[in-house]
N, C-alpha and C positions, 0 to 999 in steps of 0.2 A: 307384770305390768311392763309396758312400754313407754318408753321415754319422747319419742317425737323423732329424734336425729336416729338416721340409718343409716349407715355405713355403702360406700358399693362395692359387692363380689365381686372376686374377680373379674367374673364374666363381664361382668358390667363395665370393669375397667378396662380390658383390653378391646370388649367394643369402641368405648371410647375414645381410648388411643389410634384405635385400626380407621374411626372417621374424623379426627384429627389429622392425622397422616395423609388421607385423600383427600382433606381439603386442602393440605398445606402443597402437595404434588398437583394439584389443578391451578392451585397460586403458579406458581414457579413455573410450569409448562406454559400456563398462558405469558405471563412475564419472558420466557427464554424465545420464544418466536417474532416477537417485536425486535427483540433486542439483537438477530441474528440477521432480520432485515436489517435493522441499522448500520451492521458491518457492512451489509452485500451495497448499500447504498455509499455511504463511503468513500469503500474501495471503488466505485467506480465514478466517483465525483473524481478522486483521483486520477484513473484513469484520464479518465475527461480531460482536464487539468493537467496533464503531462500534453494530451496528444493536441489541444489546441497551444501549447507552451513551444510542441517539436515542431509544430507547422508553420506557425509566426517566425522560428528560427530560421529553420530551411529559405524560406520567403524571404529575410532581412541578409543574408548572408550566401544566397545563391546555391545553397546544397550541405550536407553534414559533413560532407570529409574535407575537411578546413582545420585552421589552427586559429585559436580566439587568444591574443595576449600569448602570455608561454604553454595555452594545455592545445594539444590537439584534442577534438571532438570526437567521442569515441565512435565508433560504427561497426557492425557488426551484431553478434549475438554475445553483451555485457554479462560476460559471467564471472568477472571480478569484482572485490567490493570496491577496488580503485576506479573502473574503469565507471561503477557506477556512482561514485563516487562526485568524480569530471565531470560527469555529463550535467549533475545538480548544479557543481560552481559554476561552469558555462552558463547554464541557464539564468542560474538565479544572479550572477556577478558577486558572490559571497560563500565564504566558508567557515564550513561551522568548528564553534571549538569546541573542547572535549566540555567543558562546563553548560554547554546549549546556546551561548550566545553566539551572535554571525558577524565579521570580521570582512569588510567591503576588498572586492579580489582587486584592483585597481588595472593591472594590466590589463584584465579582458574588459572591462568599463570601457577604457580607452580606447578600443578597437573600434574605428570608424563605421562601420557595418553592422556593431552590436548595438542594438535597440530593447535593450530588454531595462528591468528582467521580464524573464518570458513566464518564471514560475517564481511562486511565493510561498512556500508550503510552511505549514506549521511547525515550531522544531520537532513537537511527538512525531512529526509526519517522517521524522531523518533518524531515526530511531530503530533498528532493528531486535527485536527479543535475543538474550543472549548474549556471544560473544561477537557480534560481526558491527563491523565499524560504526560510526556515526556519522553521517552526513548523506546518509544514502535512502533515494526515497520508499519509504516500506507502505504495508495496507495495511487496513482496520487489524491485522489480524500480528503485526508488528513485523511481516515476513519482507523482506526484499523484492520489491516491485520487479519481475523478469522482462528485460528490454534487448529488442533486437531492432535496430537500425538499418538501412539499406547501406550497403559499402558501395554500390556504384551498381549498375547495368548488371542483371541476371544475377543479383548475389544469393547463393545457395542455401545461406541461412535463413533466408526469408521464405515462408510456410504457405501464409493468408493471406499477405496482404503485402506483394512484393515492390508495388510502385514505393512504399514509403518505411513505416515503421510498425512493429508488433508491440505492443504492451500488456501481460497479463499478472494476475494475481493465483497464487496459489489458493485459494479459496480457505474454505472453514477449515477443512481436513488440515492445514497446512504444511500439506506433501505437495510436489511440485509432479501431475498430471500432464504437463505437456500444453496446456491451454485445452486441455478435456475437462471430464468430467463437473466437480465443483470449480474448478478455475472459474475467472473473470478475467474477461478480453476485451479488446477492441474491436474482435471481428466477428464477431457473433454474438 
């Protein structure tokens, strides 16, 4: 005789489990493509948000290679985390402290010319993954925003976009591409 309750064979469970598994991988691959838009948007709100922040400057201040208060304004291709550092307190008139809170810069406030702030970013926004400083502005992806500045007439750092300023992100991969590949730019 048979009792009613039947157990499942193996077979039966590892089917089981094998369409368990594809649906739990068709959850997740649909969920991980929205969520990878969201960084590429982001990052380039930031973008954004810097290069209207560098333009407003230029325009109140007559050019980038100037001195705001005691920092000079960096210019060039910022490949320190100091130098990227300056460019945020200039902008924004504040610097951040090691706890996340912002601490008003007074001497560059006080600069007759300065009309800012020109950027406002979030403190996650000044956050790098890792060991590299804080105050510096990074992307969805926590890597250090790469900024190159024009230095003056014909400067050789400038690639794409030589009348003004370059800003890219190292994209998903977050290897630093050159402003190829997955990068995010300003000029393309």
């Amino acid at each position: 005789m048979t009792s009613g309750k039947r157990a499942l064979t193996r077979v039966e469970f590892i089917i089981t489990v094998v369409i368990i598994g594809a649906l739990a991988a068709f959850v997740f691959w649909g969920v991980d493509g929205p969520r990878g838009k969201g960084e590429h948007v982001k990052t380039r709100s930031i973008i954004d948000d810097l290069s209207i922040a560098l333009t407003n400057f230029e325009r109140d201040m007559g050019g980038y290679d100037v001195k705001v208060g005691n920092l000079q304004f960096p210019t060039g291709e910022l490949k320190t985390e100091g130098e990227r550092i300056n460019l945020i307190r200039i902008l924004t008139g504040k610097r951040m402290r090691q706890d996340g809170t912002f601490e008003i810069i007074a001497d560059v406030r006080e600069d007759e010319r300065w009309n800012g702030p020109y950027l406002d970013p979030y403190p996650s926004q000044l956050k790098p993954k890792g060991k590299g400083r804080i105050g510096q502005l990074v992307d969805a992806w926590h890597n250090p925003m790469m900024i190159r500045i024009r230095r003056g007439q014909d400067d050789p750092t400038m690639q794409h976009r030589p009348d003004s300023f370059e800003i890219y992100s190292w994209g998903p991969n977050r290897r630093d591409d050159g402003g190829s590949g997955d990068d995010i730019t300003n000029w393309g």
